[in-house]
TORNUKE-405803 format. One record per residue (C-alpha): residue number from 1; residue in one letter; x, y, z. Coordinates in nm, 2 decimals, always signed. Example, Ala and Ser with C-alpha at 12.3 -4.5 7.8 and 13.67 -1.06 7.14 Angstrom:
// TORNUKE-405803
num->1; residuo->A; X->+1.23; Y->-0.45; Z->+0.78
num->2; residuo->S; X->+1.37; Y->-0.11; Z->+0.71
// end
This chain:
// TORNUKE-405803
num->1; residuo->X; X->-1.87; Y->+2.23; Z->+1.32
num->2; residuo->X; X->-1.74; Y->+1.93; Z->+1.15
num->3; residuo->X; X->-1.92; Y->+1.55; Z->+1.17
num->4; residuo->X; X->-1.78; Y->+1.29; Z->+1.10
num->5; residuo->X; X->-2.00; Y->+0.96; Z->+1.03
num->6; residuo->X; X->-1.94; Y->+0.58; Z->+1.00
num->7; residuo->X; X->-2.04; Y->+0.28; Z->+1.15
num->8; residuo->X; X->-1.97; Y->+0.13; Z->+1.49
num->9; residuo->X; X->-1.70; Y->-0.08; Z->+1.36
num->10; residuo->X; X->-1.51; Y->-0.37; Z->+1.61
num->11; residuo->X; X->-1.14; Y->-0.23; Z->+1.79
num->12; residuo->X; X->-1.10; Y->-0.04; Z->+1.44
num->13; residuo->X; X->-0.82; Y->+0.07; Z->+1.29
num->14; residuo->X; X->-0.57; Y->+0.38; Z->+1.32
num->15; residuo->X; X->-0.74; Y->+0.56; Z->+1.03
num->16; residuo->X; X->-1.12; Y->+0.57; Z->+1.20
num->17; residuo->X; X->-0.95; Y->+0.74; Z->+1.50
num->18; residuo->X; X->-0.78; Y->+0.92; Z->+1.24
num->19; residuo->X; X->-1.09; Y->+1.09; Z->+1.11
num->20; residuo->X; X->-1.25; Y->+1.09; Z->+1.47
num->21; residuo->X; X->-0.97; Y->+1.36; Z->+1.61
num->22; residuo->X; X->-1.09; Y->+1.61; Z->+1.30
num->23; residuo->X; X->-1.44; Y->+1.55; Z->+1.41
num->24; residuo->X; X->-1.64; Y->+1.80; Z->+1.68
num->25; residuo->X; X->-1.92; Y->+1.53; Z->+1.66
num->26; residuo->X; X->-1.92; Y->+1.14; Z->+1.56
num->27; residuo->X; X->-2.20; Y->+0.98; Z->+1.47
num->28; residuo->X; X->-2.22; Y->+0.63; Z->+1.47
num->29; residuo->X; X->-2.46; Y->+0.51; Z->+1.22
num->30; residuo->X; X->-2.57; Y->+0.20; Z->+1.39
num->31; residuo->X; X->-2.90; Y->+0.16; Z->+1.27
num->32; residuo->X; X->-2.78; Y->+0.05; Z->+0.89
num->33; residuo->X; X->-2.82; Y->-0.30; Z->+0.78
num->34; residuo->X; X->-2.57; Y->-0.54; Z->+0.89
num->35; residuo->X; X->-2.30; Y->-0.59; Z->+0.61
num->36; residuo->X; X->-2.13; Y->-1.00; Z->+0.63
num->37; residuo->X; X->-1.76; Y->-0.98; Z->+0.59
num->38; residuo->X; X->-1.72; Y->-0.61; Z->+0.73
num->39; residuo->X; X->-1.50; Y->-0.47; Z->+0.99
num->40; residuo->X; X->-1.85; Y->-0.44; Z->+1.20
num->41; residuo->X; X->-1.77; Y->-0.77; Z->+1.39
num->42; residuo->X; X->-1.43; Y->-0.84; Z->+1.27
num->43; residuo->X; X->-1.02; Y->-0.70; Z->+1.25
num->44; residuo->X; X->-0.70; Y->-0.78; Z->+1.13
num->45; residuo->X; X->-0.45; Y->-0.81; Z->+1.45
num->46; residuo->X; X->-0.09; Y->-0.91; Z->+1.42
num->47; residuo->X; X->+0.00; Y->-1.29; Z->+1.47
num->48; residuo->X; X->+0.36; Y->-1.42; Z->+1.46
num->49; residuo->X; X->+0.42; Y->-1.08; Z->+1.27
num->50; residuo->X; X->+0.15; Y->-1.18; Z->+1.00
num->51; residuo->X; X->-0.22; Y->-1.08; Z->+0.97
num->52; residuo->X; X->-0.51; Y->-1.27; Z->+1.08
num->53; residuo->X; X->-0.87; Y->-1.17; Z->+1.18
num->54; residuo->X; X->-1.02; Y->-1.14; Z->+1.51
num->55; residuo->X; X->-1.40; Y->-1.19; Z->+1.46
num->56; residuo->X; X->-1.68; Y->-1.16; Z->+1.70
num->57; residuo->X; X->-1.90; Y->-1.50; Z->+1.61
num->58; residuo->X; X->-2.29; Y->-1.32; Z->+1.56
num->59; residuo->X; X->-2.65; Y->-1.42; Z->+1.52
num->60; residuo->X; X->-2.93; Y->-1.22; Z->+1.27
num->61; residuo->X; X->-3.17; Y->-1.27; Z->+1.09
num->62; residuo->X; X->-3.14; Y->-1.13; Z->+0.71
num->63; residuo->X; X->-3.18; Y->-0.73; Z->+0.69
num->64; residuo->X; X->-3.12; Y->-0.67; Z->+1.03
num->65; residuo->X; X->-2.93; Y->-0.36; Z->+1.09
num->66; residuo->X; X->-2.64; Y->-0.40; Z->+1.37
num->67; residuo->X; X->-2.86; Y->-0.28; Z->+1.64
num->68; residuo->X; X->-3.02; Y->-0.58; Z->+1.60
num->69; residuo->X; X->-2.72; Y->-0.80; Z->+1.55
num->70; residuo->X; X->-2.59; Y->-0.96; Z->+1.87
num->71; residuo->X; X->-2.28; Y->-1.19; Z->+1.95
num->72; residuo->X; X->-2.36; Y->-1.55; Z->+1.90
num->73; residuo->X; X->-2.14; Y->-1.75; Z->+2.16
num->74; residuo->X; X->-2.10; Y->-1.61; Z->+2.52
num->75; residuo->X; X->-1.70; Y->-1.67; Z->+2.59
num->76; residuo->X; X->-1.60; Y->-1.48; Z->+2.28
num->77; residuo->X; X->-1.44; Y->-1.23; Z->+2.52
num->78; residuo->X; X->-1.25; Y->-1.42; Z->+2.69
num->79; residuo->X; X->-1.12; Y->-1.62; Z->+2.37
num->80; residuo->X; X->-1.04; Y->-1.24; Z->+2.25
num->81; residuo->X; X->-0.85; Y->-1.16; Z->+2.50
num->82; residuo->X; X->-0.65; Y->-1.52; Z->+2.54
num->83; residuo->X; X->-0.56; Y->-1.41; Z->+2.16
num->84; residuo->X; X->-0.46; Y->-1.10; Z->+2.19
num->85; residuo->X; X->-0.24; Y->-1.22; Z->+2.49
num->86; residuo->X; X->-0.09; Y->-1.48; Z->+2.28
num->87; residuo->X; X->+0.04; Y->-1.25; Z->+2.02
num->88; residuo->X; X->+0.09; Y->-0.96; Z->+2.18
num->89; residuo->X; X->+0.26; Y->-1.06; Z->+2.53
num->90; residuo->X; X->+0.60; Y->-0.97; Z->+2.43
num->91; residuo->X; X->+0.54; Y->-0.66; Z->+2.25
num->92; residuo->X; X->+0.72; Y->-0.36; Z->+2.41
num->93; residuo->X; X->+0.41; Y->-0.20; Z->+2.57
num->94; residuo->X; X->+0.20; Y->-0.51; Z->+2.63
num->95; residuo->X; X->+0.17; Y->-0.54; Z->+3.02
num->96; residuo->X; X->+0.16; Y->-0.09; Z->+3.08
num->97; residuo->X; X->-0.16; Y->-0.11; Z->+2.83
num->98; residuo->X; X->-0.28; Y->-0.49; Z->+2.91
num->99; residuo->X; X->-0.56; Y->-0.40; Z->+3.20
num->100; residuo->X; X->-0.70; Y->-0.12; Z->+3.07
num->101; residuo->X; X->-0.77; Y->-0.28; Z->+2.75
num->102; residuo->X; X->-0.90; Y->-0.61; Z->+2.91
num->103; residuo->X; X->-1.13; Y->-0.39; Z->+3.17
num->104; residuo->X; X->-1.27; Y->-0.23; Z->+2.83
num->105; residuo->X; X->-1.38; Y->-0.54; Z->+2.71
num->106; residuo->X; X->-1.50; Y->-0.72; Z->+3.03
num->107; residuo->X; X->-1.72; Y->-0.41; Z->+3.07
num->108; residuo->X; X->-1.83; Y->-0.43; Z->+2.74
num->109; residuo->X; X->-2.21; Y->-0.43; Z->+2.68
num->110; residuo->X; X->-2.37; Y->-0.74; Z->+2.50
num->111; residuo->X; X->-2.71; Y->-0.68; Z->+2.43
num->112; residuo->X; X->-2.62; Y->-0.61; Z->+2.05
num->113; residuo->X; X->-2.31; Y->-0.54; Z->+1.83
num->114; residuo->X; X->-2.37; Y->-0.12; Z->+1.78
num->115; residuo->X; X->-2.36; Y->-0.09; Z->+2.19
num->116; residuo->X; X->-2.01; Y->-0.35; Z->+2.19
num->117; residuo->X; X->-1.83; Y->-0.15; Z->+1.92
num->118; residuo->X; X->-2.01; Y->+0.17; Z->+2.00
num->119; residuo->X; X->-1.83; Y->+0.14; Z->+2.40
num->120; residuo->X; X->-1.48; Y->-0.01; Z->+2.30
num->121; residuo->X; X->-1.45; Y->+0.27; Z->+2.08
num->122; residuo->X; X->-1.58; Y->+0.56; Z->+2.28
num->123; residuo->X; X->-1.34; Y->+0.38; Z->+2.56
num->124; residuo->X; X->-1.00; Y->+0.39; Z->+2.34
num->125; residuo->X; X->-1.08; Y->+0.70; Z->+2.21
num->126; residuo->X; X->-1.10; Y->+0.85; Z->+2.61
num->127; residuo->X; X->-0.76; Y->+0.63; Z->+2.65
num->128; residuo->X; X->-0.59; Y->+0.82; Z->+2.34
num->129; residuo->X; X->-0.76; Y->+1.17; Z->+2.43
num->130; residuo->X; X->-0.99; Y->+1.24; Z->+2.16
num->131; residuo->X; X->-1.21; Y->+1.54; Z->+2.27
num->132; residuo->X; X->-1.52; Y->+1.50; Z->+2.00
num->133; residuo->X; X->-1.88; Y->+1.43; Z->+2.13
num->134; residuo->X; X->-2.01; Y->+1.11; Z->+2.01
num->135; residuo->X; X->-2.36; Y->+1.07; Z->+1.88
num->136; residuo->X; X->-2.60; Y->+0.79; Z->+1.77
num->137; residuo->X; X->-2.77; Y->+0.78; Z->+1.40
num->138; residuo->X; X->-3.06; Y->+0.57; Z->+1.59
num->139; residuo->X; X->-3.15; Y->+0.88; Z->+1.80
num->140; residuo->X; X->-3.09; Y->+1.17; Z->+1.57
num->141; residuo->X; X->-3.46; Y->+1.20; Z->+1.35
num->142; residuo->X; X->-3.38; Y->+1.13; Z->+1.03
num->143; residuo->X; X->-3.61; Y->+0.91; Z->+0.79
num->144; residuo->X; X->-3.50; Y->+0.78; Z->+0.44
num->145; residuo->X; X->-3.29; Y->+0.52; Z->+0.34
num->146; residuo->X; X->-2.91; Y->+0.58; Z->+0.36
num->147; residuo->X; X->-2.78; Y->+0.77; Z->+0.10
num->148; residuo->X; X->-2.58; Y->+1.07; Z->+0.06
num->149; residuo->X; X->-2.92; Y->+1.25; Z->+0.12
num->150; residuo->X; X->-2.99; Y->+1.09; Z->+0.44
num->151; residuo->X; X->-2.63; Y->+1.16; Z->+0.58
num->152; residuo->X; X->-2.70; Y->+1.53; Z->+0.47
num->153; residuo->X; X->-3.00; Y->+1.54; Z->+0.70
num->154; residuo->X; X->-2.79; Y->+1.38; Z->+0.99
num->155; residuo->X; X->-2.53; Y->+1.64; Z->+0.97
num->156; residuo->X; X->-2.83; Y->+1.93; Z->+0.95
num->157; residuo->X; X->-2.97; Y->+1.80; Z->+1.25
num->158; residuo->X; X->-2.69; Y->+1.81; Z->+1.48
num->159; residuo->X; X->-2.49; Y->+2.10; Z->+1.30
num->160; residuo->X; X->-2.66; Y->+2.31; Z->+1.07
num->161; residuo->X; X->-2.41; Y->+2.52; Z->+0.85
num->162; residuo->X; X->-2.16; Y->+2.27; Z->+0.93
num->163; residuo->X; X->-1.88; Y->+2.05; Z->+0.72
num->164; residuo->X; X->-1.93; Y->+1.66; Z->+0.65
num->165; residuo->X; X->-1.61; Y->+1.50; Z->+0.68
num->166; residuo->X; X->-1.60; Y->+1.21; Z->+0.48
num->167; residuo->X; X->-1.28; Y->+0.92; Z->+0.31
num->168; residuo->X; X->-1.14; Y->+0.84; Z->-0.05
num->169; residuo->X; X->-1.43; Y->+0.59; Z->+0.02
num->170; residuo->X; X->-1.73; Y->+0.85; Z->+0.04
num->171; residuo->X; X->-1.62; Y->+1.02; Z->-0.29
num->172; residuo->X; X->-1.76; Y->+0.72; Z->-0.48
num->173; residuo->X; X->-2.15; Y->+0.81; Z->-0.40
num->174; residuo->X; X->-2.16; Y->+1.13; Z->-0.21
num->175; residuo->X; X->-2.32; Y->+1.45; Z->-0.39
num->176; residuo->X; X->-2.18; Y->+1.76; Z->-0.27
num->177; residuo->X; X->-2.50; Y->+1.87; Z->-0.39
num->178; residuo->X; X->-2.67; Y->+1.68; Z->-0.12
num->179; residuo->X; X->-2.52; Y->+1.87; Z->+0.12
num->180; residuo->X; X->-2.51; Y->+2.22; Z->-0.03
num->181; residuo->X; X->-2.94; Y->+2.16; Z->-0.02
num->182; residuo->X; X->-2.92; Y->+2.12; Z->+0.36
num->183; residuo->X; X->-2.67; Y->+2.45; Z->+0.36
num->184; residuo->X; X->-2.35; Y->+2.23; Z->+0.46
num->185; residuo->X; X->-2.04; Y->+2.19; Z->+0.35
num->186; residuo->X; X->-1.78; Y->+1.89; Z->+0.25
num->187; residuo->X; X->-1.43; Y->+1.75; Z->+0.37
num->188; residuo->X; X->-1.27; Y->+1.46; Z->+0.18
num->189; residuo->X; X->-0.95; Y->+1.39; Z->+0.33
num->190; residuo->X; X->-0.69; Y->+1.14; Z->+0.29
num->191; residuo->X; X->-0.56; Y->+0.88; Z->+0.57
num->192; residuo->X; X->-0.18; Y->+0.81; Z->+0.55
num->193; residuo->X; X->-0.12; Y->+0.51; Z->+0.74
num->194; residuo->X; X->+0.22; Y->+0.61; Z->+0.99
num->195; residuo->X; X->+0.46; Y->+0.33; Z->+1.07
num->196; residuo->X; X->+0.61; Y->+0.16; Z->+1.41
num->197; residuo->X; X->+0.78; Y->-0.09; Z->+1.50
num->198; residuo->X; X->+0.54; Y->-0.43; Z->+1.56
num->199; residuo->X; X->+0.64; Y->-0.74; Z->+1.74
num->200; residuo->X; X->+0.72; Y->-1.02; Z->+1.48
num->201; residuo->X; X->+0.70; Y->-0.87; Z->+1.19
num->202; residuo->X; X->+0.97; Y->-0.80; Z->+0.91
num->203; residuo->X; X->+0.83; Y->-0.54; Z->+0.75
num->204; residuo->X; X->+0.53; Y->-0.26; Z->+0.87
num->205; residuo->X; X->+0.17; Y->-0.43; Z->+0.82
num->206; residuo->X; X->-0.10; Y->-0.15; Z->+0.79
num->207; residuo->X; X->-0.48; Y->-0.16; Z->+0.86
num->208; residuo->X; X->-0.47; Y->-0.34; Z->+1.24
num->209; residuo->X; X->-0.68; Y->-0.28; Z->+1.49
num->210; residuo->X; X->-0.56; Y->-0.02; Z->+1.68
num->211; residuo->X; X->-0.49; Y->-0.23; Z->+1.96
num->212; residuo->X; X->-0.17; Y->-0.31; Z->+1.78
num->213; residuo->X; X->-0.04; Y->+0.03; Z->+1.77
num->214; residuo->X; X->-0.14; Y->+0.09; Z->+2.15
num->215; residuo->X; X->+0.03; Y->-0.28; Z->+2.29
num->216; residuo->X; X->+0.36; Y->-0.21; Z->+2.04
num->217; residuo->X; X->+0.41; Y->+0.15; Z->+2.13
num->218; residuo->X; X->+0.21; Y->+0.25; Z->+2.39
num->219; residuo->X; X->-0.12; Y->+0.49; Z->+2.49
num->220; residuo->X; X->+0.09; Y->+0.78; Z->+2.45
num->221; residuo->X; X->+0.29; Y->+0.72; Z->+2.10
num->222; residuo->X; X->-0.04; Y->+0.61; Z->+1.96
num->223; residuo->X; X->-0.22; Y->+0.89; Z->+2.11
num->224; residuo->X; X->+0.07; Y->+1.13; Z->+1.87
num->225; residuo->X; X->+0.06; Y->+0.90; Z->+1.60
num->226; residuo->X; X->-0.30; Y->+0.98; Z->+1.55
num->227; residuo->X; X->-0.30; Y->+1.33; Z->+1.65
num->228; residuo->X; X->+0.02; Y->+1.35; Z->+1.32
num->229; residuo->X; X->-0.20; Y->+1.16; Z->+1.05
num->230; residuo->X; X->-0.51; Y->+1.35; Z->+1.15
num->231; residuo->X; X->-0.31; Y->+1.66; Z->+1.10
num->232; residuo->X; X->-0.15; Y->+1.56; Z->+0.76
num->233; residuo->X; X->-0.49; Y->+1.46; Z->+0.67
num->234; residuo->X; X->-0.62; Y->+1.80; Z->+0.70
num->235; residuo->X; X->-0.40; Y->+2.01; Z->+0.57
num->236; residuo->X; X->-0.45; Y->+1.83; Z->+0.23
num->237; residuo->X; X->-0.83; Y->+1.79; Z->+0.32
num->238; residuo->X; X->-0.99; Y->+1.91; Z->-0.04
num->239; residuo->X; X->-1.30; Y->+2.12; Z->+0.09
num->240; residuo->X; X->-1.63; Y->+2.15; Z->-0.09
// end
């Protein structure tokens, strides 16, 4: 079995679906302090072919981790979504992806950012046919602060003798000997960002959200560009 952990980040980009589609489980580790100027409440869409962020606007008090965290101004969907129409309205594949992805946000929980991110993301990833089950960090028990140990512990509990999947990110603090205590394994892999064509823009801008991929090209290009980079990415996976 192989997990794959990171947090419940806003519309993300192609490379978190990326990793998803090697997973068998996700955990989203929600219950981690919120982190100012992350991709937690905010992403880089496309407009007038250059990047700019779309941030959900959110209220906290110091410390609190994102369960806690919830969006401060009430019509931030519907400015979303006037946004996205803006730039996006004459992209190729606008109007045959356009409802789905505006009935994913209007039923879009509220009562804190984790549970927002947590269903856009489990709703895409449906859309784009990822098959891994999704769990929550919050509900697997698991003490400690988060460390390499800690993650250890959350891949024991749900698989035990299983693989950690984890990004050129992970490989700055993560022990293998953490895991090789709780009997696990390791998989670093590396995310090569494909190409397509986006409305406006001159040349290819990576990192979007993957919103940009899905209203340039479609569910179903999207769906196979993810499905290619997750299969590139682990066939040079580097195991431990």
């Amino acid at each position: 079995m192989i997990v794959g952990i990171h947090q419940p980040n806003y519309v993300p980009w192609l490379g978190y679906f990326a990793k998803m589609a090697q997973a068998d489980i996700f955990v989203f580790l929600d219950n981690v302090q919120f982190s100012k100027g992350s991709y937690t409440n905010r992403v880089q869409i496309l407009a007038h072919g250059r990047p700019r962020w779309l941030t959900v606007p959110v209220k906290l008090d110091l410390g609190d981790p994102i369960t806690k965290v919830v969006p401060a101004q009430p019509d931030w969907v519907s400015r979303h979504l006037d946004i996205l129409q803006a730039n996006y309205r004459t992209a190729r594949c606008f109007h045959g992806a356009w409802d789905t992805v505006a009935a994913i946000y209007a039923q879009a929980p509220t009562a804190n950012l984790a549970a927002l991110n947590e269903h856009c993301i489990v709703e895409l990833a449906a859309r784009l046919g990822t098959t891994c089950r999704f769990r929550r960090a919050s509900e697997v028990d698991v003490a400690g602060e988060v460390s390499d140990r800690r993650l250890a512990s959350i891949v024991a509990n749900l698989a035990p003798g299983g693989t950690y999947l984890f990004g050129a990110g992970g490989a700055t603090y993560q022990r293998e000997r953490s895991f090789a205590e709780h009997g696990l394994s390791t998989r670093q892999y590396k995310f090569t960002h494909p190409t397509y064509d986006q409305v406006g823009a001159a040349a290819f801008i990576a990192g979007a959200s993957v919103l940009d991929a899905v209203f340039n090209v479609g569910w179903e290009a999207t769906a196979a560009l993810i499905r290619a980079s997750a299969s590139a990415a682990a066939q040079t996976a580097v195991d431990g």
